[in-house]
C-alpha positions as CSV (number, residue, x, y, z in Angstrom):
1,X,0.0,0.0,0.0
2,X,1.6,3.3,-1.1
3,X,2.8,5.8,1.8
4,X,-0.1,8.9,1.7
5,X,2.3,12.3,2.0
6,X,1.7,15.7,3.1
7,X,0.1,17.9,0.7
8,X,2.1,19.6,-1.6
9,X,2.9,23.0,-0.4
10,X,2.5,22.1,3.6
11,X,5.4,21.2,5.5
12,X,5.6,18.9,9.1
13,X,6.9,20.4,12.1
14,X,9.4,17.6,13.4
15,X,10.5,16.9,16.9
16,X,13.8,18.6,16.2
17,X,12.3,21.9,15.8
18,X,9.2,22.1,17.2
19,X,11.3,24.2,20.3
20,X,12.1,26.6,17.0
21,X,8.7,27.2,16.7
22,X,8.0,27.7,20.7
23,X,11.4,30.4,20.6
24,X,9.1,32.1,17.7
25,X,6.0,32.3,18.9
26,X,7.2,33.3,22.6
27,X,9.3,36.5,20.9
28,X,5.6,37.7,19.6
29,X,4.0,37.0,22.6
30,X,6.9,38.9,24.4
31,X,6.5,42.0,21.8
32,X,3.1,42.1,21.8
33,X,2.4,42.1,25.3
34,X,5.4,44.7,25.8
35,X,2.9,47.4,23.9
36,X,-0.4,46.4,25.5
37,X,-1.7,44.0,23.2
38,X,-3.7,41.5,24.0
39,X,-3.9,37.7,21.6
40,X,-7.3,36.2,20.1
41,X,-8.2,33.6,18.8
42,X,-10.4,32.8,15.8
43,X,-11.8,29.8,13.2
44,X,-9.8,28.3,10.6
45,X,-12.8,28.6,8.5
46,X,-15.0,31.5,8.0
47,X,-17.9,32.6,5.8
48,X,-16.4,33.2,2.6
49,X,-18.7,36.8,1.9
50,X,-16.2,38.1,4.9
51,X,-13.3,37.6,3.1
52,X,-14.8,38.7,-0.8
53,X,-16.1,41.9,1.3
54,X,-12.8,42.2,3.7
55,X,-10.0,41.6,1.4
56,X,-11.7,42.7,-2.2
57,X,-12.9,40.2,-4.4
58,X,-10.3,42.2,-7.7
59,X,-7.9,40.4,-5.3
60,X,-5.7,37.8,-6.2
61,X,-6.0,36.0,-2.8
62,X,-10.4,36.1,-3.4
63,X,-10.1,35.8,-7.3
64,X,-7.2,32.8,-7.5
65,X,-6.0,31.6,-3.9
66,X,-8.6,30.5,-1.6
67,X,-10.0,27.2,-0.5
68,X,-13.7,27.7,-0.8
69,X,-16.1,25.0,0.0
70,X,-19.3,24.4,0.4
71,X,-20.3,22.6,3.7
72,X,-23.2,20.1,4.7
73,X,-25.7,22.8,5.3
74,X,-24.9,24.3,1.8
75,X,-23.1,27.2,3.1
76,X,-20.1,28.6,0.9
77,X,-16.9,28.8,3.9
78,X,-13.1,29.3,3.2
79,X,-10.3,28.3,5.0
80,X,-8.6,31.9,6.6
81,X,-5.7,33.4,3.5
82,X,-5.1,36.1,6.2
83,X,-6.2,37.3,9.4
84,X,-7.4,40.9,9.7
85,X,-10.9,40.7,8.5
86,X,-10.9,37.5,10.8
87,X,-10.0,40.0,13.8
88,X,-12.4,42.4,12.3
89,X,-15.0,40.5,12.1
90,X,-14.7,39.0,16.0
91,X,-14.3,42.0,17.1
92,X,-17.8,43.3,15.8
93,X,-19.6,40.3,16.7
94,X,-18.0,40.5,20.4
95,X,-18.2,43.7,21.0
96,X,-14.5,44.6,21.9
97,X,-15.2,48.1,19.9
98,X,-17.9,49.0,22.7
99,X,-14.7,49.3,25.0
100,X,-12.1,51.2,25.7
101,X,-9.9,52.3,22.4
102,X,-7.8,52.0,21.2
103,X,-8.2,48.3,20.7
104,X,-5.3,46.5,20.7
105,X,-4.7,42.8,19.4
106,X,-2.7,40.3,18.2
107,X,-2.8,36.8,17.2
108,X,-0.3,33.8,15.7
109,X,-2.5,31.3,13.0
110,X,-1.8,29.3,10.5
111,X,-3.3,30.7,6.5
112,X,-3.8,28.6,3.2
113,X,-3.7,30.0,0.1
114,X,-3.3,27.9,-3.0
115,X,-0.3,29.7,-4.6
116,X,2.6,27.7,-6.3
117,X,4.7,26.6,-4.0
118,X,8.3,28.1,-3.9
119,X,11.0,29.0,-2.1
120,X,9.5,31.2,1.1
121,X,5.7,30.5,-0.4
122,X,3.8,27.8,1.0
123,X,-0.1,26.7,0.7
124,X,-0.5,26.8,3.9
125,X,1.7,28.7,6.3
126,X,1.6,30.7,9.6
127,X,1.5,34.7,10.4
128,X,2.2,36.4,13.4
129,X,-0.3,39.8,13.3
130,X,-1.2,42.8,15.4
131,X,-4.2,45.2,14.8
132,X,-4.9,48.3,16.2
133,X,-8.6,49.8,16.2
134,X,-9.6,53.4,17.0
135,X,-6.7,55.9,16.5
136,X,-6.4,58.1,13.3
137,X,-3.5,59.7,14.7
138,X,-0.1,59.0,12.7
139,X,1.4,57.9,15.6
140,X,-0.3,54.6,15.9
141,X,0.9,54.3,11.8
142,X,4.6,54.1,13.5
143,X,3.8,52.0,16.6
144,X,2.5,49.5,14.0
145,X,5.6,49.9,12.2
146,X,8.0,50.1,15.2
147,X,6.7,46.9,16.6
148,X,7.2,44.9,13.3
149,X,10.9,46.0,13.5
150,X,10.7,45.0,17.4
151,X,9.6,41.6,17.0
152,X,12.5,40.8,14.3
153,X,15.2,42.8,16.5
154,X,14.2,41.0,19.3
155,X,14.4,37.5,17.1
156,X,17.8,38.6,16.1
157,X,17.5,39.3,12.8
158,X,19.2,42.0,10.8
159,X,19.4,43.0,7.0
160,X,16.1,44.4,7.1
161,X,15.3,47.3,5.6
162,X,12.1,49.5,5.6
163,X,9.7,50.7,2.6
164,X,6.7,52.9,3.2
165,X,4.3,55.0,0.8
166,X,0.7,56.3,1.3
167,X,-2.2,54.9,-1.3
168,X,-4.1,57.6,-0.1
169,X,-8.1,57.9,1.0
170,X,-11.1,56.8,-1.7
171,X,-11.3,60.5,-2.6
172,X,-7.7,61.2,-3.7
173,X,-7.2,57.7,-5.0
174,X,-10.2,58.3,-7.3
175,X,-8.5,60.4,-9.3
176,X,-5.3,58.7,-9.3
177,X,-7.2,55.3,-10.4
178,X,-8.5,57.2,-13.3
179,X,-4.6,58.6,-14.4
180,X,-3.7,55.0,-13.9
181,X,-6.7,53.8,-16.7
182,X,-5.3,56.3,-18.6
183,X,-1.7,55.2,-18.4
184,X,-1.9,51.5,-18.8
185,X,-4.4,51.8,-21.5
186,X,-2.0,53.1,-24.0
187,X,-0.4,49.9,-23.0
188,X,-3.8,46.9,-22.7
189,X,-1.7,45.0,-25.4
190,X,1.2,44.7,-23.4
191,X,-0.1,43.5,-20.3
192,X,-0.7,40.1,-19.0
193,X,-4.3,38.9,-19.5
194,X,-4.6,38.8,-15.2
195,X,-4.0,43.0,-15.5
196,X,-6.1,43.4,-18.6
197,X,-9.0,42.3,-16.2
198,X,-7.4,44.7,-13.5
199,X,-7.9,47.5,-15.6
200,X,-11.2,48.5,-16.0
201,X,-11.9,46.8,-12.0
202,X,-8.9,48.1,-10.0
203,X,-5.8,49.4,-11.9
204,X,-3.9,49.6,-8.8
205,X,-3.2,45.9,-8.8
206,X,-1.7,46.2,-11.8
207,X,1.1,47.7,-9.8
208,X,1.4,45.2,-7.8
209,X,1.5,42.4,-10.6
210,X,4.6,40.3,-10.6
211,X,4.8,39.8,-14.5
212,X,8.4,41.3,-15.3
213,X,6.5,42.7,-18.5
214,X,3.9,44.6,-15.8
215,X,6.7,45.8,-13.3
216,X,8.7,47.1,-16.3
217,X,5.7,49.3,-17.9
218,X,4.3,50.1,-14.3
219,X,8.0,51.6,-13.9
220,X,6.3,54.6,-15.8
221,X,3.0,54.6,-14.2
222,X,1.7,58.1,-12.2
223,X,2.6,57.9,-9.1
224,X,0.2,58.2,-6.2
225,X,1.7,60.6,-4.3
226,X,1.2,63.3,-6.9
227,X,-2.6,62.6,-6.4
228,X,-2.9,62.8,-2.3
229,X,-5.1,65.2,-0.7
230,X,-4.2,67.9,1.9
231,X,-5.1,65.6,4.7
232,X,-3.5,62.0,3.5
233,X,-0.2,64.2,2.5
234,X,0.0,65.6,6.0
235,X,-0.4,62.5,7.7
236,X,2.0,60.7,5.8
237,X,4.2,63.5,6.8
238,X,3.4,63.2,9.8
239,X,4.2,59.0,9.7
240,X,7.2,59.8,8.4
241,X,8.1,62.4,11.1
242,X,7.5,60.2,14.2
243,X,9.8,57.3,12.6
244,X,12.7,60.3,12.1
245,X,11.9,61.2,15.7
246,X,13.2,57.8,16.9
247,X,15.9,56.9,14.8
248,X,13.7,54.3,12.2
249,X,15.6,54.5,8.5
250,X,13.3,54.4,5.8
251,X,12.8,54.5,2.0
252,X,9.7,55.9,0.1
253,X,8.4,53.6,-2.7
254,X,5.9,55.2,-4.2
255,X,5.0,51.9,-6.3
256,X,4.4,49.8,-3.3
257,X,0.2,49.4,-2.9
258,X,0.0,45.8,-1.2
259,X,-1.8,43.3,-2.2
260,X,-5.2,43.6,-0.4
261,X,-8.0,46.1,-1.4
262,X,-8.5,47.4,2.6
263,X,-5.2,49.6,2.6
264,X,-6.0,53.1,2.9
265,X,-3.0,55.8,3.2
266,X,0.1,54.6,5.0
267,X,1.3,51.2,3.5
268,X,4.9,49.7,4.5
269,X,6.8,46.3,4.1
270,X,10.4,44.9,5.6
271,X,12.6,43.4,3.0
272,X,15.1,41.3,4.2
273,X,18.3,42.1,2.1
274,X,19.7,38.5,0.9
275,X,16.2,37.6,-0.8
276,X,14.3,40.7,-1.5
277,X,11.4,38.9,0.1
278,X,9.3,41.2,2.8
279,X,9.1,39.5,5.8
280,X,6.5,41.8,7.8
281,X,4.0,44.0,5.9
282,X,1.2,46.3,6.5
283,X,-0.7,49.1,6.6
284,X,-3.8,51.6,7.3
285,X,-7.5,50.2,6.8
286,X,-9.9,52.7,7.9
287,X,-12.7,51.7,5.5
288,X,-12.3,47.7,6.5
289,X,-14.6,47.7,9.7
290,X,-17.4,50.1,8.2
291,X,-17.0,48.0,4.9
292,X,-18.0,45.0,7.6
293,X,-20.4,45.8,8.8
294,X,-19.6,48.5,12.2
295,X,-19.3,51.9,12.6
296,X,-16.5,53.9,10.6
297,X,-13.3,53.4,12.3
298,X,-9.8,53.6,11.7
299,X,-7.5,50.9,11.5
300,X,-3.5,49.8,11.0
301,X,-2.1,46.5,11.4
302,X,0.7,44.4,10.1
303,X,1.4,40.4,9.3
304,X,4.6,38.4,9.4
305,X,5.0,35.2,7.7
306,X,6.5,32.9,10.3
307,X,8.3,30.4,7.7
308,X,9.9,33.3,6.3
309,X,11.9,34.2,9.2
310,X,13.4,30.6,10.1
311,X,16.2,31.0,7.5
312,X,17.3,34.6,9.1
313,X,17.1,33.7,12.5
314,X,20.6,33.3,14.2
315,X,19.9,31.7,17.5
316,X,17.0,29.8,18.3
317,X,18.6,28.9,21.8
318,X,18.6,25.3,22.6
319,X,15.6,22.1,22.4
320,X,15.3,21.7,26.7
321,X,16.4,17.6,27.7
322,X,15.5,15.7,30.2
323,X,16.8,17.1,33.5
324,X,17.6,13.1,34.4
325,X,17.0,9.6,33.5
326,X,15.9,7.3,36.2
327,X,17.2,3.8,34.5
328,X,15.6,0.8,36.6
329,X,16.3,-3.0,37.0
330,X,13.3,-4.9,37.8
331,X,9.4,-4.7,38.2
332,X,9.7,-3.5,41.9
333,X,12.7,-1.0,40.9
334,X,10.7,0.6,37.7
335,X,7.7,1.3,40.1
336,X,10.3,3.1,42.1
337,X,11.8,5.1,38.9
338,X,8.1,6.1,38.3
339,X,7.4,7.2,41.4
340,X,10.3,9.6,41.5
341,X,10.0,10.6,38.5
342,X,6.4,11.6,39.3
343,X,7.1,13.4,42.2
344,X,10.1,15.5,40.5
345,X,7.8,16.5,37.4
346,X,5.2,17.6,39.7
347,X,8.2,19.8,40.8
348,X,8.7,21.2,37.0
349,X,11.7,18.8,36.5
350,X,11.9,16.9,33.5
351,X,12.4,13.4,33.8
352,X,12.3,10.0,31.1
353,X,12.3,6.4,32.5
354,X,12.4,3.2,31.2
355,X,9.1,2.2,29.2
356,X,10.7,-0.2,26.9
357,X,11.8,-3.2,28.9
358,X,15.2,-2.7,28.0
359,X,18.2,-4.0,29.9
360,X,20.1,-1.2,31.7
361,X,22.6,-1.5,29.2
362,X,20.5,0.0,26.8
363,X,18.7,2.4,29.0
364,X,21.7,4.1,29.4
365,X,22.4,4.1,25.6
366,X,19.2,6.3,25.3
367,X,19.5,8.5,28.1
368,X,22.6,9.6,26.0
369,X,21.0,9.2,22.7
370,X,18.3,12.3,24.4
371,X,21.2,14.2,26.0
372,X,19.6,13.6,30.1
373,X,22.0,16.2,32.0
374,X,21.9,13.7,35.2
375,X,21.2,9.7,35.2
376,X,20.5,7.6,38.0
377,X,20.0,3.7,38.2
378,X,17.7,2.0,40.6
379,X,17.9,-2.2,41.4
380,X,17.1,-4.0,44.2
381,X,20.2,-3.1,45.9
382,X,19.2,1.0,46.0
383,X,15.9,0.0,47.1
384,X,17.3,-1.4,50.3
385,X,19.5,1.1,50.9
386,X,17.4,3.7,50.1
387,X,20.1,5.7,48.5
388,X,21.4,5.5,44.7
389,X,24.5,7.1,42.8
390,X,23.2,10.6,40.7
391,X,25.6,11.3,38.1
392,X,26.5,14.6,36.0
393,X,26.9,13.3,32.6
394,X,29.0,16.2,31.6
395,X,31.3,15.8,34.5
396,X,31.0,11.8,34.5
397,X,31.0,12.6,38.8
398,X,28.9,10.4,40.7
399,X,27.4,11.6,44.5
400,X,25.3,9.8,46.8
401,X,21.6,10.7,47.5
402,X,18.5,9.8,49.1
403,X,16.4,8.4,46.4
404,X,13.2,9.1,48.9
405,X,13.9,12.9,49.2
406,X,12.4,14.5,46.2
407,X,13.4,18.2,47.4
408,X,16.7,17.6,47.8
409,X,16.9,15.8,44.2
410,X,14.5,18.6,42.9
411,X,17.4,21.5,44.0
412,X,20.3,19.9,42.6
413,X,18.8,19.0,39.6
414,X,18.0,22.9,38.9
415,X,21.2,24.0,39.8
């Protein structure tokens, strides 16, 4: 019978590096939390009008990339491609904008989007997010932005570098949608069928098409910030401003439009040197939550693609062993081994015995094999005594202890 294999463009999450993904996910607890952010949690699966509505159905992700389905009850539902209109959405249903604002949130999920697998690009892979409800102010732009750059600082990672532009508000970007029709008309025969159909729709995709025929001719495009109003051109004045005030390097891209239809104004991605891949992006949505269904409020937020990041990481620390092996010698002496080893773990120790029948011989084999800082072996003739030798594997020293005193064992084996 043939051997059934992961789907392609999914990947398993061994033994040997699950602790990589623990370091990972404790660095965006850590940065969250260190701004006053608070995590939720939300379904894999959602109805699919939130995400058509939320994202923009001239999308890629709505038009070519999501797993739709149809469940028992005949309901269309799609498995999560991102997570703000997720957050959006529980945050209406529950609520959370009835409180105090602004509203701060974060969350760490896993996303599938059927995309062709490549390096850095997976069908279904996991983001790292924070969202930010209630605060026009320019300020909560950089915070956004400051605590992208925090969270890969505080994984180590360097050779990043910041971009930033402003797509403007629905009444300046009219006008700059219809210099783009303009533009790229002159051009329809050029373009790749997918931007043909972006033309008439949404021209502003067409910007962010990744046909090298596309990128080349959007090289002349208008650019958007000749088109802002008074109001998006001071705030993103004002975005840049606070990012001088504390020292953030940036460079203006006045191409860069992201790929989801929510944006509004200030837009920004990290680009890690090496690849030219952007591993943390975001922006301003103030239309998303009134576009939802709830009152008009503004929005920022930012994503970072988890599996991105492994590659640039430098030090994940190290995958915790067992504090000590309790290797045992008989029925009466394994009851003894599990008993100890019960009453240490109680005590946060970690501790493996013997669940194999294996001779001692062999136990000992395997408490190397798993790296146990301390061993100790238990037969007939430690159960009389009471006592058995504990020894430092590193050292290869040996001391005498009382094999019925589980705080004294419990101190030395956190020292």
């Amino acid at each position: 019978m043939a051997l059934i294999k992961a789907p392609r463009g999914t990947n398993d999450v061994l033994p040997s590096d699950s602790y990589k993904w623990r370091y990972v996910e404790a660095v965006a607890d850590k940065t969250a939390l260190s701004a006053g952010y608070k995590e939720v949690r939300f379904p894999t699966f959602e109805e699919t009008e939130l995400f058509a509505r939320g994202v923009g159905d001239t999308t890629d992700i709505v038009q070519k990339e999501m797993y739709t389905f149809d469940d028992k009850g005949g309901r269309s539902m799609t498995l999560r491609p991102e997570g703000t209109a997720s957050a959006v959405r529980l945050s209406l249903e529950n609520g959370l904008l009835g409180g105090a604002l602004p509203l701060k949130l974060y969350y760490k999920i896993n996303v599938f989007r059927y995309d062709k697998p490549q390096a850095g690009r997976y069908r279904e892979f996991n983001q790292f997010g924070m969202e930010l409800y209630g605060a026009q102010s320019p300020f909560a732009d950089a915070e956004l932005i400051e605590m992208a750059q925090m969270f890969l600082k505080n994984l180590g990672i360097n050779g990043v570098y910041l971009k930033i532009n402003s797509i403007g508000c629905p009444v300046c970007r009219a006008r700059y949608q219809e210099a783009l029709k303009e533009f790229f008309a002159s051009r329809e025969t050029e373009l790749c069928e997918t931007c043909k159909g972006r033309l008439q729709r949404n021209p502003m995709r067409i910007l962010d098409c990744k046909s090298p025929v596309c990128q080349k001719i959007a090289e002349d495009a208008p650019k958007i910030t000749d088109f802002l109003c008074d109001e998006c051109e001071t705030h993103y004045a004002a975005v840049k401003n606070a990012l001088t005030a504390i020292g953030t390097k940036f460079e203006e891209d006045p191409g860069l439009v992201r790929g989801l239809d929510y944006y509004t104004k200030t837009v920004f991605e990290l680009i890690d040197e090496k690849t030219g891949l952007a591993v943390a992006a975001g922006g301003r949505y103030d239309g998303l939550i009134e576009e939802l269904g709830g009152k008009h409020t503004p929005a920022v937020g930012f994503a970072s693609g988890i599996e991105r990041l492994f590659p640039l990481i430098p030090d994940f620390g190290t995958d915790p062993v067992a504090d000590i092996y309790i290797a045992s010698m008989g029925d009466n002496a394994a009851q003894k081994a599990f008993t100890i080893a019960d009453g240490l773990r109680k005590n946060g120790i970690n501790v493996e015995t013997d669940l194999m029948a294996r001779s001692v011989k062999a136990q000992m084999k395997y408490a190397d094999k798993i790296g146990a800082r301390y061993t100790m072996v238990l037969g007939d003739s430690e159960l009389e005594t009471g006592s058995a030798d504990l020894r430092n594997m590193a050292l290869g020293e040996a001391s005498k202890i009382d094999i019925s005193d589980i705080e004294a064992l419990t101190t030395i084996l956190r020292s």
